[in-house]
C-alpha positions as CSV (number, residue, x, y, z in Angstrom):
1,X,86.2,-120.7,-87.5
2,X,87.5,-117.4,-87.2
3,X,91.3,-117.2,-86.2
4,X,91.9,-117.6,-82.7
5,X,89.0,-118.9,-81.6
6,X,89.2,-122.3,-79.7
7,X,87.2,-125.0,-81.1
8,X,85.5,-128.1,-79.8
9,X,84.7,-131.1,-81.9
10,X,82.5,-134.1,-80.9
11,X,83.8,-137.4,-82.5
12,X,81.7,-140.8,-83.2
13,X,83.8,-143.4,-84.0
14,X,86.6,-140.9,-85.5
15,X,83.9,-139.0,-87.5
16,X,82.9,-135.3,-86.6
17,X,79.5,-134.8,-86.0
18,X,79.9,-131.4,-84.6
19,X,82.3,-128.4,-83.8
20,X,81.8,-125.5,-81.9
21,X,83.5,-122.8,-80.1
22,X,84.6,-123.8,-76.4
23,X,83.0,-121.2,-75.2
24,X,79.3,-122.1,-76.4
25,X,80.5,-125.8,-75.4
26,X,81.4,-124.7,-71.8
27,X,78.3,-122.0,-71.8
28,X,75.9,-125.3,-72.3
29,X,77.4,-127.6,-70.0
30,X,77.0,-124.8,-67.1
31,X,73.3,-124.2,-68.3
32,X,72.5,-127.6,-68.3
33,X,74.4,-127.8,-64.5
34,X,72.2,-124.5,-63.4
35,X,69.1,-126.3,-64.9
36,X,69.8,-129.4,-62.7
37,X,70.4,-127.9,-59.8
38,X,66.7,-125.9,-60.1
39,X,65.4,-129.3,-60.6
40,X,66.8,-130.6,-57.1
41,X,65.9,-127.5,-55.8
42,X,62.3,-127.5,-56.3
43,X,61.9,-131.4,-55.7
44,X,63.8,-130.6,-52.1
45,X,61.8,-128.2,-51.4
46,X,58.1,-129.9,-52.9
47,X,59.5,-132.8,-50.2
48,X,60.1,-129.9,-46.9
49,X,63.5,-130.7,-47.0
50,X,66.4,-128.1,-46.6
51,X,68.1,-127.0,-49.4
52,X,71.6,-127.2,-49.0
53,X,74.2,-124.3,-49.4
54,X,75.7,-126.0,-52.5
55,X,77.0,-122.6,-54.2
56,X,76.7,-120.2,-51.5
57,X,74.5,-119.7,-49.1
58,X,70.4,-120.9,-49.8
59,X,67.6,-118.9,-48.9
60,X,66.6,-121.8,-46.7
61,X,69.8,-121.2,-44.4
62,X,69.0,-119.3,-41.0
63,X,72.3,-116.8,-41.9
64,X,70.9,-116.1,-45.1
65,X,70.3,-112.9,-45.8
């Protein structure tokens, strides 16, 4: 790990099974969070329900836009 660089380590029963950078760590936790939300947003929507402003406003808002 080059100098300087936070790292992230994943432990199983005080073993380390992997280590990364925090950054690629935080990177895939808020593209698994993005991927999640699409998910609710297209099941919302496949049921004509509203989808709610939950980072801002949603296309399906009467403000929007």
């Amino acid at each position: 790990m080059p100098e300087g660089k936070a790292e992230w380590k994943l432990l199983v029963a005080g073993r380390v099974v992997q280590e990364l950078p925090r950054h690629i760590v935080m990177r895939g936790a808020l593209n698994h969070l993005a991927h999640h939300r699409g998910q609710m947003t297209v099941y919302l929507r496949l049921l004509g329900a509203t989808v709610p402003a939950i980072y801002g406003p949603s296309a399906d808002d009467k403000n929007f836009g």
